[in-house]
C-alpha positions in Angstrom: -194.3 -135.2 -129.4 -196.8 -133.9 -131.7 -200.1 -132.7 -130.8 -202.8 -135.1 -129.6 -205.4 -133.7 -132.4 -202.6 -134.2 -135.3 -202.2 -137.7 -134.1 -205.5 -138.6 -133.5 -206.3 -136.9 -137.4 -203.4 -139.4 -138.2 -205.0 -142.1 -137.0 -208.6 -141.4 -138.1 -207.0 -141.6 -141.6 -205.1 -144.7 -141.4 -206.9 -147.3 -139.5 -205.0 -149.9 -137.7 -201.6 -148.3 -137.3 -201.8 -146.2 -133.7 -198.5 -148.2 -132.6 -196.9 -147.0 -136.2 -197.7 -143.7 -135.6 -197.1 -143.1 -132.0 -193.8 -144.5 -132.1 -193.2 -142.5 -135.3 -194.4 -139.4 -133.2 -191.7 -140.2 -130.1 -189.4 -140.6 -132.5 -189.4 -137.6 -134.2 -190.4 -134.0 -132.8 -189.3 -130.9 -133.3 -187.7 -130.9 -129.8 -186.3 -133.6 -129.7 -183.1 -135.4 -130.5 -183.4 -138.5 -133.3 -182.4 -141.3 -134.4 -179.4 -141.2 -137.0 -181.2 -144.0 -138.8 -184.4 -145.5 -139.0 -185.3 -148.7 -141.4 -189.2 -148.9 -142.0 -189.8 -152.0 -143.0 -193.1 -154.1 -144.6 -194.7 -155.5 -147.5 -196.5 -153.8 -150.2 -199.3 -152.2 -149.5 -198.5 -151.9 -145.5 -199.1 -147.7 -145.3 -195.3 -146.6 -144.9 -195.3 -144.2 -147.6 -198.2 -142.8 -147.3 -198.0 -142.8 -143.1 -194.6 -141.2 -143.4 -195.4 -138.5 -146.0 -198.6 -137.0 -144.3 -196.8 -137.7 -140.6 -193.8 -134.9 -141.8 -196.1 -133.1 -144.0 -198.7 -132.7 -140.6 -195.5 -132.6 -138.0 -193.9 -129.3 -139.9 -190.3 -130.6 -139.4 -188.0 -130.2 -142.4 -188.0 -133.4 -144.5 -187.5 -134.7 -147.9 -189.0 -137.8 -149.6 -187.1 -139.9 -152.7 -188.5 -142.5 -154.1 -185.9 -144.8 -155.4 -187.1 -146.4 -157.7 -187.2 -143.7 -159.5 -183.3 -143.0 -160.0 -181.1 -144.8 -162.8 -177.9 -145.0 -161.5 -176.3 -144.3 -158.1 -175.2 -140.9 -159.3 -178.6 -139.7 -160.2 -179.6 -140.5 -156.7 -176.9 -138.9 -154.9 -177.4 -135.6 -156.8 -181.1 -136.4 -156.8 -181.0 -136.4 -152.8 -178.7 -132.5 -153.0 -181.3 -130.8 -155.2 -184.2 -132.2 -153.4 -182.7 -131.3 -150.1 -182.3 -127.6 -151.8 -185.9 -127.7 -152.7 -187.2 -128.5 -148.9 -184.7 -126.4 -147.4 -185.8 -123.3 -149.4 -189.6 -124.2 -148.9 -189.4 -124.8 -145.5 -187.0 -121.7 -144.5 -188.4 -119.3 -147.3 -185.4 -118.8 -148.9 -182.6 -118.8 -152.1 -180.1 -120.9 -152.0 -177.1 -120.3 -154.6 -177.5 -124.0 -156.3 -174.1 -123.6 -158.1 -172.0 -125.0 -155.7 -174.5 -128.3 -155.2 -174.5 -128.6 -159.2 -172.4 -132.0 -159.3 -172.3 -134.9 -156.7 -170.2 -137.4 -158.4 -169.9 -139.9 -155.4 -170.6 -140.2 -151.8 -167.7 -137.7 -150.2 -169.2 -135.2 -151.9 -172.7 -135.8 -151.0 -171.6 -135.4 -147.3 -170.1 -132.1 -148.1 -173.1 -131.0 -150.5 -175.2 -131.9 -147.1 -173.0 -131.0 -144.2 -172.8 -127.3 -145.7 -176.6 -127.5 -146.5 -177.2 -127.8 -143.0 -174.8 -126.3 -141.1 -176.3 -124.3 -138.7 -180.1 -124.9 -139.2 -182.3 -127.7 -137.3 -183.2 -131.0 -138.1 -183.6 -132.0 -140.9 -185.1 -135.6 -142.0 -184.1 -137.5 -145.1 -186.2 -140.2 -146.7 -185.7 -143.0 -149.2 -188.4 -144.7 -149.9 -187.9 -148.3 -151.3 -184.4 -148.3 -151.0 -183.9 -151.6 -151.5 -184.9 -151.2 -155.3 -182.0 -149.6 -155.9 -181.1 -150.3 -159.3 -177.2 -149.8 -158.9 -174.8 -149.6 -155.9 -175.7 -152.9 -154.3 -175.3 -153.2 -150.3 -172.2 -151.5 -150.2 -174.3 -147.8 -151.1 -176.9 -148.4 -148.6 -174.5 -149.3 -146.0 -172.7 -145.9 -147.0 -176.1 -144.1 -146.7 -177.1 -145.1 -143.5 -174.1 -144.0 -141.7 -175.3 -140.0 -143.1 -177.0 -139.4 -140.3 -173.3 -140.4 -138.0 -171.7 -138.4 -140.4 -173.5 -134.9 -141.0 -174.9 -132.9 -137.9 -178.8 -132.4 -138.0 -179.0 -135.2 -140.5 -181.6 -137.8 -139.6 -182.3 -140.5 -142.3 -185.3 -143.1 -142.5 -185.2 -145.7 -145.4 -187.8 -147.7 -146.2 -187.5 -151.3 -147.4 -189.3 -154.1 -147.6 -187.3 -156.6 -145.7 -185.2 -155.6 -142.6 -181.5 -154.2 -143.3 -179.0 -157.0 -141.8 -176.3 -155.7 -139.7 -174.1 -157.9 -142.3 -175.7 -155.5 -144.6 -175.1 -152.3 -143.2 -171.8 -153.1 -141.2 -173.4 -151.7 -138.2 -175.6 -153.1 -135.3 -177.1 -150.2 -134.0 -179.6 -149.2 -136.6 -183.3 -148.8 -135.2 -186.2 -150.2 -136.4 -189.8 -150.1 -136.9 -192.1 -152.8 -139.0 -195.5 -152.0 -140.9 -196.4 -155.7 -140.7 -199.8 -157.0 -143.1 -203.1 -156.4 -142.5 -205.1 -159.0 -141.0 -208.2 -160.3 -142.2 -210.0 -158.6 -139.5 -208.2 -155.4 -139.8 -208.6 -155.8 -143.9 -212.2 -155.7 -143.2 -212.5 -153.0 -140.8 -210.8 -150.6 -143.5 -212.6 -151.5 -146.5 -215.9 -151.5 -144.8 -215.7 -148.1 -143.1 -216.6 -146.8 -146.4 -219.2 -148.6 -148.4 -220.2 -147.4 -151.9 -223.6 -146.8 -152.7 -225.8 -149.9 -154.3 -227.5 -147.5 -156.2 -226.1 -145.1 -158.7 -229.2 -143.3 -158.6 -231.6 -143.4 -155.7 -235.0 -144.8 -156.2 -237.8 -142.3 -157.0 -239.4 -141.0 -153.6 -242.9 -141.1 -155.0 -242.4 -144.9 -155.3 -240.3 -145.6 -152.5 -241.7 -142.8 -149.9 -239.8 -144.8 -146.9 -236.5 -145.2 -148.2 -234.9 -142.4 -146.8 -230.7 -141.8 -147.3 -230.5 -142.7 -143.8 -232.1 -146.3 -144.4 -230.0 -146.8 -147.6 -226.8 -145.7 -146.0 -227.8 -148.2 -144.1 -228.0 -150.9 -146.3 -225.1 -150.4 -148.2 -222.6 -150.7 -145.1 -224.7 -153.6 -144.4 -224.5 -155.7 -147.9 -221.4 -153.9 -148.3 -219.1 -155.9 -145.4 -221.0 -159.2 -145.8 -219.9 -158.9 -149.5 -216.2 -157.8 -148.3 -216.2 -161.2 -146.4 -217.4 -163.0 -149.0 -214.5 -161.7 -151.3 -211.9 -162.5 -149.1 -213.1 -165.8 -148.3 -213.0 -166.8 -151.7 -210.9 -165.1 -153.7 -208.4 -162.5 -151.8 -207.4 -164.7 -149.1 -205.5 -167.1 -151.6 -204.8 -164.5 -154.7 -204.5 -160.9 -152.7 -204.3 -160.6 -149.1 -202.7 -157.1 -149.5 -204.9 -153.7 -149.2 -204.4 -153.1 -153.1 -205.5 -156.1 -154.7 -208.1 -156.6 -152.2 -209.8 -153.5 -152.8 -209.3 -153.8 -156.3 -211.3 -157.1 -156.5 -214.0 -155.9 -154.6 -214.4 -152.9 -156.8 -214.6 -155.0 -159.9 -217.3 -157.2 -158.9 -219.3 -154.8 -157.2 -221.5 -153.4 -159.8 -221.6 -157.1 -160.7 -222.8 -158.4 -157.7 -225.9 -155.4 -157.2 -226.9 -155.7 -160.1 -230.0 -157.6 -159.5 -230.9 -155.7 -156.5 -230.9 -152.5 -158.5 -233.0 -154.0 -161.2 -235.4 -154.9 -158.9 -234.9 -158.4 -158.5 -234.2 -159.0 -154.8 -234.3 -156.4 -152.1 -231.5 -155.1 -150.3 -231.4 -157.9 -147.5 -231.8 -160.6 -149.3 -228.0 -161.6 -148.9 -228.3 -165.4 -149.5 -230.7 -165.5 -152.6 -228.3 -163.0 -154.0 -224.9 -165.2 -153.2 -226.5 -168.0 -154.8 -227.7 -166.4 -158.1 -224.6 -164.1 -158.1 -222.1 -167.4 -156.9 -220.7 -167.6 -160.5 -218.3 -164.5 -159.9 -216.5 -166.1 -157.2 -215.7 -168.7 -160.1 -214.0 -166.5 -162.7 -210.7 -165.4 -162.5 -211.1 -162.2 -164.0 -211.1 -160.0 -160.9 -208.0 -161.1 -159.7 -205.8 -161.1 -163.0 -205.4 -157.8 -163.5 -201.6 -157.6 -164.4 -201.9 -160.4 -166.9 -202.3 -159.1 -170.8 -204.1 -161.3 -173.4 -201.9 -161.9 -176.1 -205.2 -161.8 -178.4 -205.7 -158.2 -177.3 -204.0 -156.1 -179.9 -205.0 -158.6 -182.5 -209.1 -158.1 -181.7 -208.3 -154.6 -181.4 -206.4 -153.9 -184.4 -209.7 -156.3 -185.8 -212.3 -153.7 -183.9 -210.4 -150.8 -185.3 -210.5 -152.3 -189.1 -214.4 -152.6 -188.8 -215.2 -149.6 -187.7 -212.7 -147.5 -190.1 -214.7 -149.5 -192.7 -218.0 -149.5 -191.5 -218.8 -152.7 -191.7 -218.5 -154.8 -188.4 -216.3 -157.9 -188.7 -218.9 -161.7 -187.7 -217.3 -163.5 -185.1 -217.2 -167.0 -185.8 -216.7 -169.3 -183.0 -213.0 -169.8 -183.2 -212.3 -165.8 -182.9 -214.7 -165.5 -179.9 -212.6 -168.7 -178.0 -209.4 -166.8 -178.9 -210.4 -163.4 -177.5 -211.5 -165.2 -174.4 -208.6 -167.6 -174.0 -205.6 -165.8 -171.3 -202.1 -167.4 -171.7 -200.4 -167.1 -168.1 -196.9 -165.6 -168.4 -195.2 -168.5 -166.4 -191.6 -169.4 -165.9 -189.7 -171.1 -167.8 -189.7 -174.9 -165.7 -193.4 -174.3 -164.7 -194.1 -174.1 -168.3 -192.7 -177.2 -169.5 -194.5 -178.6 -166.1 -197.8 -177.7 -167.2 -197.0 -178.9 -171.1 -196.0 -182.7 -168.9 -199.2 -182.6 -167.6 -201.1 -182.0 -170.7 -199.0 -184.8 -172.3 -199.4 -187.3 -169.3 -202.8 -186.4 -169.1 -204.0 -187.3 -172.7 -201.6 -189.7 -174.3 -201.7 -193.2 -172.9 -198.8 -194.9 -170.3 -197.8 -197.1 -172.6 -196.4 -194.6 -175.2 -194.5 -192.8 -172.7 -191.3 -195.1 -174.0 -192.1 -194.4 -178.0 -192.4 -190.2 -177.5 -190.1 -189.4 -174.7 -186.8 -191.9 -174.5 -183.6 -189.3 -175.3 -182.0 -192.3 -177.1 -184.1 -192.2 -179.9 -185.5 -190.6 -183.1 -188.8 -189.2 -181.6 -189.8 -187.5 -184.4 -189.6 -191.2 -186.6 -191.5 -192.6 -184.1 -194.3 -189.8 -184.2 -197.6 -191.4 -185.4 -199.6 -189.0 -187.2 -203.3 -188.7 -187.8 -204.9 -190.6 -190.3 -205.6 -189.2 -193.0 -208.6 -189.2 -195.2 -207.1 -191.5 -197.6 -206.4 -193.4 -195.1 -209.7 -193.7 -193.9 -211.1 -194.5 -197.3 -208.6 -197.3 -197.6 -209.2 -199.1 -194.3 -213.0 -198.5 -195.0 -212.4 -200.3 -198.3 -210.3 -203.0 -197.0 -212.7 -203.8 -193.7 -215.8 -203.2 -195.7 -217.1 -200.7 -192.7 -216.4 -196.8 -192.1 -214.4 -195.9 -189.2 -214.4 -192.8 -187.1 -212.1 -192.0 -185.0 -212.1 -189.0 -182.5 -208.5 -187.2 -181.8 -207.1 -187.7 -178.0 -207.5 -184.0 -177.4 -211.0 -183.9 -177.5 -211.5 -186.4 -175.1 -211.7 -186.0 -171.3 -208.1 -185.9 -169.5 -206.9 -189.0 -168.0 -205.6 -188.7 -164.1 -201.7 -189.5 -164.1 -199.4 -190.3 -160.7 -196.3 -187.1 -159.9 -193.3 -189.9 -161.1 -194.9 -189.9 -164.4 -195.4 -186.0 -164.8 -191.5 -185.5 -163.4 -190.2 -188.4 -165.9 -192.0 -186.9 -169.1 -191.4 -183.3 -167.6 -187.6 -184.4 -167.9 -187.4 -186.0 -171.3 -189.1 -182.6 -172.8 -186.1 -180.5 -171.7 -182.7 -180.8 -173.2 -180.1 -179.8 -170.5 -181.0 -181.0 -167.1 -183.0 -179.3 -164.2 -181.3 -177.4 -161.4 -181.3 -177.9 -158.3 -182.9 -174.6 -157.2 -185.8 -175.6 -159.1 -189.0 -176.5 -156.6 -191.0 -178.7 -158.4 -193.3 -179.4 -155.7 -194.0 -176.0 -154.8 -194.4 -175.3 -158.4 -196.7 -177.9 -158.4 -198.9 -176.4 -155.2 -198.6 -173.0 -157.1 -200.1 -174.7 -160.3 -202.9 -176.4 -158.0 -203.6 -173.6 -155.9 -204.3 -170.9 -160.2 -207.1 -174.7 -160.8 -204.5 -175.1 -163.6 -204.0 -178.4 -162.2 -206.6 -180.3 -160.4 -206.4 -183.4 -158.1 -208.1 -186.4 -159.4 -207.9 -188.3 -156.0 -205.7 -191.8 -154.9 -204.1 -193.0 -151.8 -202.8 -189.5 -150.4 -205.9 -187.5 -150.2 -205.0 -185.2 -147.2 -201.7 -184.3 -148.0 -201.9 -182.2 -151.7 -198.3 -183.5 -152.9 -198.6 -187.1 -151.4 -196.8 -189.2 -154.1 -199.8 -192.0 -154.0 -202.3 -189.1 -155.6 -203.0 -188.5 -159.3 -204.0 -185.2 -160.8 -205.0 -184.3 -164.2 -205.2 -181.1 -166.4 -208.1 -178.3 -166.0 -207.0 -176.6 -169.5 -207.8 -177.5 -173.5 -205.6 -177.9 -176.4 -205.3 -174.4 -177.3 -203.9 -173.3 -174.1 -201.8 -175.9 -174.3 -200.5 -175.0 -177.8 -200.2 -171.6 -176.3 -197.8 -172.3 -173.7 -195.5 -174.7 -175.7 -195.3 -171.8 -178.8 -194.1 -169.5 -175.8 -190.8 -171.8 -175.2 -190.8 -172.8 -179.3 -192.1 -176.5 -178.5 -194.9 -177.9 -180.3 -197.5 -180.0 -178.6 -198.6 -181.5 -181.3 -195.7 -183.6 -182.1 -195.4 -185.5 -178.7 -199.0 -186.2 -179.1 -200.3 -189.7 -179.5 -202.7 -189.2 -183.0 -201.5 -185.8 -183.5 -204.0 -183.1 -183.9 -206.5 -182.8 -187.3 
């Protein structure tokens, strides 16, 4: 068992995990015998790497960490396991190994000698591989293989980490141990993001105008606008887009500065938490904070634009069309959620009773697209009637609610081979609700979300739309009723 001070600095350092690391710390001493094979298991952003790396680094037991996501093939992980056991083994023992005889590892028998003569004689020794089931090569045959190491080679004991539990089908053995990092709740999400508040202000306020606000008493007041923000954040943002450690630290960090920023202009004080939520309510509106692994397409374009400018010195006037294109973020969808979202545009601005003319497979669409009128056309018809008429094109209008059978049915007619059965439209159609692409418009089934009686419509323009059809090379335009000017 390790010492109570090592534990208790293990703890201090990762909050919420004292079962993780006290069974971590029966489990492995220097002492003591263990386990041939342990699977770690948990989601992203659960602490195992980081838990298991300072636990060995703390417990001075001889140990080596892989990450596997980092090796090709199955060979470079095999000989990428021998030279990094060298490495550790020479560290830990202070010595020089000959590495000549551990130059090649060409399959898994030699890996067992490589490591069986590695060890011979010495003490434990523990072997990690971290994210093992990202293996990019082997399939479940190779982990089943590497988990029996630890049967096979005295003084071997291995740990891989995953993020769903090995099956005994898997490994072909039922007698694996194992121990689960399971997510952080919102409480415990909380606790660890508010044990450490940053500071409201960059630079503290002048003591000659502010004689009484001590660094005590803003200390204070950080940790104390700090975790009502944190609840805020998770209330409204994390707790449907990142319930994770990662992206819920990373969304509070980006609306931080943000969200102070009228209290270090001066605006409200440091207490007034309500008056600040209401003026400050429109960042809990944006998605910005919580799309950070989404690209604008227009990024390189206003760049390469930025770059031009300045190389000639003269700055580029944005007109209103290039300021709604650098704002306007395509989503990188799949394929059938695509074409979902390009139904629902079409069912939510062309009319019912066109459905049959735009979308039957049996005939011509593209002779039975109507077109917008022209302006010789408009000057005819004025002529003819005697009056001018104006019309105004469907996509500029407000967006018409439309019932699920209608969506499915023109959702259908845009595709050309059928859908397959392992598609999900109606959790496709949640996931859609849940990003406000789609919005529910009310009807019969108000409680339940997909209850067939309800209508929805569309809570994106015609350029996002035209975006999303170019990305599967279908045009919008043509299926809709007028066209587009």
């Amino acid at each position: 068992m390790l010492p109570d001070e090592i534990i208790a600095q293990l703890i201090s350092e990762y909050q919420c995990r004292d079962q993780q690391i006290h069974n971590l710390a029966a489990l492995y001493s220097s002492h003591l015998p263990s386990p041939p094979c342990l699977d770690v298991y948990g989601l992203t952003a659960t602490g195992k790497s980081s838990i298991l790396a300072s636990f060995f680094q703390l417990s001075s037991i001889s140990h080596t960490i892989i990450n596997v996501r980092e090796c090709i093939t199955a060979r470079h992980l095999l000989e990428r396991i021998v030279a990094a056991s060298v490495d550790a083994l020479e560290e830990f023992h202070d010595e020089k190994l000959d590495r000549r005889s551990y130059a090649r590892t060409e399959n898994l028998s030699a890996l067992c000698v490589h490591l069986g003569n590695l060890l011979e004689g010495r003490g434990k020794f523990v072997l990690v591989l971290d994210a093992v089931d990202k293996l990019r090569e082997g399939g479940g045959t190779l982990i089943a293989a590497l988990a029996r190491l630890g049967e096979t080679v005295p003084n071997l004991s291995l740990i891989l980490s995953t993020t769903l539990p090995l099956t005994p089908s898997t490994l072909h053995s039922s007698s694996i141990s194992f121990l689960h990092f399971p997510s952080y709740t919102r409480s415990q999400l909380l606790a660890i993001l508010g044990a450490n508040p940053p500071k409201i202000f960059l630079t503290p306020p002048s003591l000659e105008t502010f004689p009484d606000y001590t660094p005590d008493l803003a200390a204070e007041d950080d940790a104390w606008l700090w975790n009502r923000f944190l609840t805020t954040v998770y209330d409204s943002l994390s707790k449907h887009t990142g319930r994770d450690l990662i992206s819920f630290r990373s969304c509070a960090m980006k609306l931080w500065r943000p969200f102070v920023e009228p209290v270090v202009s001066g605006q409200f004080g440091t207490r007034d938490f309500s008056r600040l939520m209401v003026n400050r309510r429109h960042l809990f509106q944006l998605e910005d904070s919580v799309l950070d692994r989404i690209l604008d397409p227009n990024t390189a374009s206003t760049s390469s634009q930025t770059a031009t400018s300045t190389a000639s010195g003269l700055p580029e006037p944005a007109t209103p069309s290039k300021q709604r294109q650098a704002k306007m973020t395509v989503h990188d969808l799949p394929y059938y959620t695509t074409h979902l979202l390009i139904a629902a545009y079409l069912a939510s601005y062309n009319p019912s009773r066109t459905d049959v003319t735009y979308f039957m497979k049996h005939t011509d669409k593209r002779k039975n697209k109507r077109r917008a009128p022209s302006a010789a056309s408009f000057s005819m018809s004025s002529k003819r009637t005697g009056s001018k008429v104006r019309k105004i094109s469907r996509h500029l209008l407000t967006p018409s609610p439309f019932p699920l059978d209608r969506l499915f049915a023109i959702f259908r007619a845009l595709l050309v081979d059928s859908v397959p059965q392992v598609a999900d439209l109606y959790t496709q159609i949640a996931t859609l609700t849940s990003m406000r692409l789609l919005v529910r418009a009310g009807g019969a089934g108000s409680n339940d979300a997909l209850e067939m009686g309800g209508k929805w419509r569309v809570n994106f323009g015609w350029e996002y739309a035209r975006a999303l059809g170019r990305s599967v090379n279908l045009e919008v335009g043509e299926y809709l009723v007028g066209g587009v000017d």
